[in-house]
N, C-alpha and C positions, 0 to 999 in steps of 0.2 A: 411833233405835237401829238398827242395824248388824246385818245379819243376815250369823253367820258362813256360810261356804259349806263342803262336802267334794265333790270330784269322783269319777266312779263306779270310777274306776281305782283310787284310791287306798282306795276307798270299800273294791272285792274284797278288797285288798291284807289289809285292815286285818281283814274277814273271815276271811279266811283265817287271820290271826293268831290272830283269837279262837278258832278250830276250836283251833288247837293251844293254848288257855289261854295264847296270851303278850298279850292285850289284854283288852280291858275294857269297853263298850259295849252300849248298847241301839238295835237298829234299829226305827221307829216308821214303819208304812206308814199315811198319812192318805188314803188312795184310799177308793170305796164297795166295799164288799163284793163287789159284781157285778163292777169291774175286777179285784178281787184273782181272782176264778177266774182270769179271761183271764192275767195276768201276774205271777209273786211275787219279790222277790229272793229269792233262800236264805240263811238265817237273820231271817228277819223277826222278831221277837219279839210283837212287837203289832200291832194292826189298830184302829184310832180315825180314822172317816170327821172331817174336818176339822169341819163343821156341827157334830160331837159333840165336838169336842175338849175346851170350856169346861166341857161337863155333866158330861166325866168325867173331870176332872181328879183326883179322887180314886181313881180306879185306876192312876194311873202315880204316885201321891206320893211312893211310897219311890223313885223311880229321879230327884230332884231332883241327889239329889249326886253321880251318875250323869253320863256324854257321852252326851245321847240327838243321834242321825243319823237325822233326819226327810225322809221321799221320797214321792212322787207320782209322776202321770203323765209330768210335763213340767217339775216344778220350783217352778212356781206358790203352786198349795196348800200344799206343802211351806212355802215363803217363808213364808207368811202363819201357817202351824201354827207355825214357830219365834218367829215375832214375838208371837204369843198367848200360847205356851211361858214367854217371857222377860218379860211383864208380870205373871205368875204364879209368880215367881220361881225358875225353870228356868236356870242361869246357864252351863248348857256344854251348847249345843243346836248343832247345825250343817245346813244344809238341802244335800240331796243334790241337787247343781245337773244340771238334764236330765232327772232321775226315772228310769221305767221306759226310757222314750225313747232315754236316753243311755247306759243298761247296757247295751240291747240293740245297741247302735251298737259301743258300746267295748268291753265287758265275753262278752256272751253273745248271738250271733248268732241263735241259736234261739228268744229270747225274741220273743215276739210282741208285735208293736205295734199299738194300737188308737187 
């Protein structure tokens, strides 16, 4: 199975849209808790360490029919969180390719990298 990608440019983009109600999405940070101090995108909706993803599945259930955009450090975790996503029948998931890593490159200079 094929894991879709979203890049972090497009990623703001798309952000930005939702600020002004013209999109529709859920952003899903799979980092530990301790990295989201150091680093967050804006607008994260949720926080679900990847280790936990399977156990709490049932707190994101109503956002199935939902585009959830899944990110990490580096891209990694994310990968792997969307592949989980989609044997659990999440069928519009995209992994945020670069993570925190590649926002702060492309997106937001100020973002601290660890």
């Amino acid at each position: 199975m094929s894991i879709p990608e979203i890049d972090v440019v497009t990623l703001k983009s798309r952000l930005d849209q939702r600020v002004a109600g013209k999109d529709d999405f859920v952003l899903l940070d799979v980092r530990n808790e301790s990295e989201q101090d150091i680093a967050l995108i804006p607008g994260t909706d949720k926080l679900i360490p990847v280790s936990e993803l399977e156990g709490r599945l049932a707190e994101i259930e109503n956002w199935k029919s939902k585009e959830l955009l899944v990110y990490c450090r580096s891209g990694g975790r994310s990968g792997n969180a969307v592949a989980i996503l989609q044997v659990h029948g999440f069928k519009n998931c995209k992994n945020v390719v670069g993570g925190i890593l590649a926002y702060s490159d492309k997106v937001d200079s100020s973002m601290q990298k660890y």
